[in-house]
SEDOVEX-323970 format. One record per residue: residue number from 1; x, y negated, z of N, C-alpha, C in turn; residue in three letters. Coordinates in steps of 0.05 Angstrom, whole numbers, plus 5000, padded with zeros to 4 digits. Atoms other than C-alpha are relative to their C-alpha. Layout:
# SEDOVEX-323970
 resi  npx  npy  npz capx capy capz  cpx  cpy  cpz resn
  NUM    X    Y    Z    X    Y    Z    X    Y    Z  ala
...
This chain:
# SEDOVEX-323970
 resi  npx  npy  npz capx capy capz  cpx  cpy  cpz resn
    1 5017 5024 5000 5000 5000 5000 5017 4975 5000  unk
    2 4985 5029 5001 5053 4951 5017 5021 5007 4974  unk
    3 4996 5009 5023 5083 4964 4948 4990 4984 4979  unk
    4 5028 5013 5025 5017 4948 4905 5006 4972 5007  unk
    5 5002 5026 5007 5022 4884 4944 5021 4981 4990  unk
    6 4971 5013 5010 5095 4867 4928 4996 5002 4971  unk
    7 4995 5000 5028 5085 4887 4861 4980 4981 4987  unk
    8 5019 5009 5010 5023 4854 4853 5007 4964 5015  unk
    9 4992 5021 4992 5057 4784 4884 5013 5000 4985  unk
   10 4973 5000 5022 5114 4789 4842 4993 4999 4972  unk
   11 5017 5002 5022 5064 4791 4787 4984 4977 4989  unk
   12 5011 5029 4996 5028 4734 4810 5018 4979 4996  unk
   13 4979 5019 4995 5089 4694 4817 5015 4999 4977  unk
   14 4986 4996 5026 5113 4709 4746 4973 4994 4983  unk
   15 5009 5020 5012 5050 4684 4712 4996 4973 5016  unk
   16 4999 5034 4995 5052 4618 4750 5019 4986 4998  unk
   17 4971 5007 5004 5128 4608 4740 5000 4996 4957  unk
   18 5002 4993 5027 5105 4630 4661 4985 4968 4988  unk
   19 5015 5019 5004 5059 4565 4661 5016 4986 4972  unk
   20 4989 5034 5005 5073 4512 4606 4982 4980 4999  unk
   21 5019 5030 5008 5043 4445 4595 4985 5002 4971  unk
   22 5020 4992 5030 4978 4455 4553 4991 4967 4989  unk
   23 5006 5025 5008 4978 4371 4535 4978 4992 4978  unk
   24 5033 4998 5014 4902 4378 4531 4983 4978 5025  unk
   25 5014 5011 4979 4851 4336 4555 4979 5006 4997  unk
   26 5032 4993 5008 4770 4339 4561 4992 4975 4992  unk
   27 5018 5028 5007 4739 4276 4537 4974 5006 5017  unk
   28 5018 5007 4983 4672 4247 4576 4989 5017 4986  unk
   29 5025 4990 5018 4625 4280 4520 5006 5035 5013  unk
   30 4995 4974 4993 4655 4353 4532 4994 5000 5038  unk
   31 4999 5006 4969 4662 4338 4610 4962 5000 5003  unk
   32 5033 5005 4999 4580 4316 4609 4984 5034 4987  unk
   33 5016 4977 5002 4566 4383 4572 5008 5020 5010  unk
   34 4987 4975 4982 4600 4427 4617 4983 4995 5025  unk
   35 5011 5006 4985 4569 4391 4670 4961 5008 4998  unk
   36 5030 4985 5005 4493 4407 4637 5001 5024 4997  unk
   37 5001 4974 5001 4517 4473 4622 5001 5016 5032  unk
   38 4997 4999 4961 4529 4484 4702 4968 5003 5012  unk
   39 5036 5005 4980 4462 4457 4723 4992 5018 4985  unk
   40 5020 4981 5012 4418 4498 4670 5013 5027 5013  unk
   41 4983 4977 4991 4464 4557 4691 4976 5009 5029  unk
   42 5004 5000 4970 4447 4539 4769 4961 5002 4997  unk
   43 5025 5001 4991 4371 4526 4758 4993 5029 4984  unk
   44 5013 4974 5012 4358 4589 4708 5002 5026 5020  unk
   45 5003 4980 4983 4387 4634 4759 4982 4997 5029  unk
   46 5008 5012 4976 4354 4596 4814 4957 5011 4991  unk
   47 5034 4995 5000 4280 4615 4780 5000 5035 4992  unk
   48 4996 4972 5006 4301 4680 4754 4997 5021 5020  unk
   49 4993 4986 4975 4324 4712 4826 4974 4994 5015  unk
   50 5021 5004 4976 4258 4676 4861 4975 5030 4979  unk
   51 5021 4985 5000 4210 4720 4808 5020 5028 5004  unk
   52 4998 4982 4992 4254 4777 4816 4994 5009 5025  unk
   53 5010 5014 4981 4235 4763 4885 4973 5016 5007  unk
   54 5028 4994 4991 4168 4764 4883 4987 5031 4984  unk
   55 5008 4981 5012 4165 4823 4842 5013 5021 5019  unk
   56 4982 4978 4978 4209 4864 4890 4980 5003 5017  unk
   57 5017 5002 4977 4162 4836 4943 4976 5014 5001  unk
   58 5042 4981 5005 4092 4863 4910 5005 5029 4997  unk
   59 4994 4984 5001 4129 4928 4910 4989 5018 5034  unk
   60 5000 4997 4978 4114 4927 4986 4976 4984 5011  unk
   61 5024 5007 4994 4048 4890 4992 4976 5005 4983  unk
   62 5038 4996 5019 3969 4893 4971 5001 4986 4978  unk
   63 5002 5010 5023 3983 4840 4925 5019 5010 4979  unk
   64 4991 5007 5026 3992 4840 4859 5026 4982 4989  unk
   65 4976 5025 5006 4059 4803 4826 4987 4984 4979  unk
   66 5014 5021 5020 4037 4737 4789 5007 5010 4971  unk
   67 5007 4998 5027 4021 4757 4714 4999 5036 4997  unk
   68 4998 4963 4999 4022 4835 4727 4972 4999 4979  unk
   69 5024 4996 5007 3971 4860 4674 4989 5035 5018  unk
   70 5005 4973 4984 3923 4915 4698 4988 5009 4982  unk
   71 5001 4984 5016 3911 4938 4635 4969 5007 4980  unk
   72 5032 5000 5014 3831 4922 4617 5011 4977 4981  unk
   73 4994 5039 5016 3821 4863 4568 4987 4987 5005  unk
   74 5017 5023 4984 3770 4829 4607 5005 4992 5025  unk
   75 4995 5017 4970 3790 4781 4671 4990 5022 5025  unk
   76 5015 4984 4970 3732 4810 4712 4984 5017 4991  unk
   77 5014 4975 5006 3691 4877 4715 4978 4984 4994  unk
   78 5031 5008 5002 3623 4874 4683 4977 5008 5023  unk
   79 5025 4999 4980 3556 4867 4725 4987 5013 4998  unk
């Protein structure tokens, strides 16, 4: 075990020593769409995980998960 980590330091320490200067920059425009690409990122998983959620949840209650079909084609039974 205390080889892997010597080897695997010594590994580390040889691509950071490997570095060169990538004389790049981001401009505002790129910087702004990295920045919207982030948020959409953050809110898609943020609605994604809540219905997986609620669908886990109706796995374990009386209700129903919002849009479940039940398989008639009319809303409500006839009278």
């Amino acid at each position: 075990m205390n080889m892997l980590r010597t080897r695997l330091a010594g590994l580390a320490a040889l691509f950071f020593c490997a570095v060169a200067p990538a004389h790049a920059y981001i401009d505002p425009g790129t910087g702004s769409m990295l920045l919207q690409v982030l948020g959409a990122a953050i809110a898609g998983a943020i609605f994604y995980f809540r219905e997986l959620r609620i669908k886990f949840l109706s796995l374990f209650s009386r209700r129903r998960a919002p849009g479940a079909d039940d398989g008639g084609d009319s809303p409500e039974p006839p009278r």
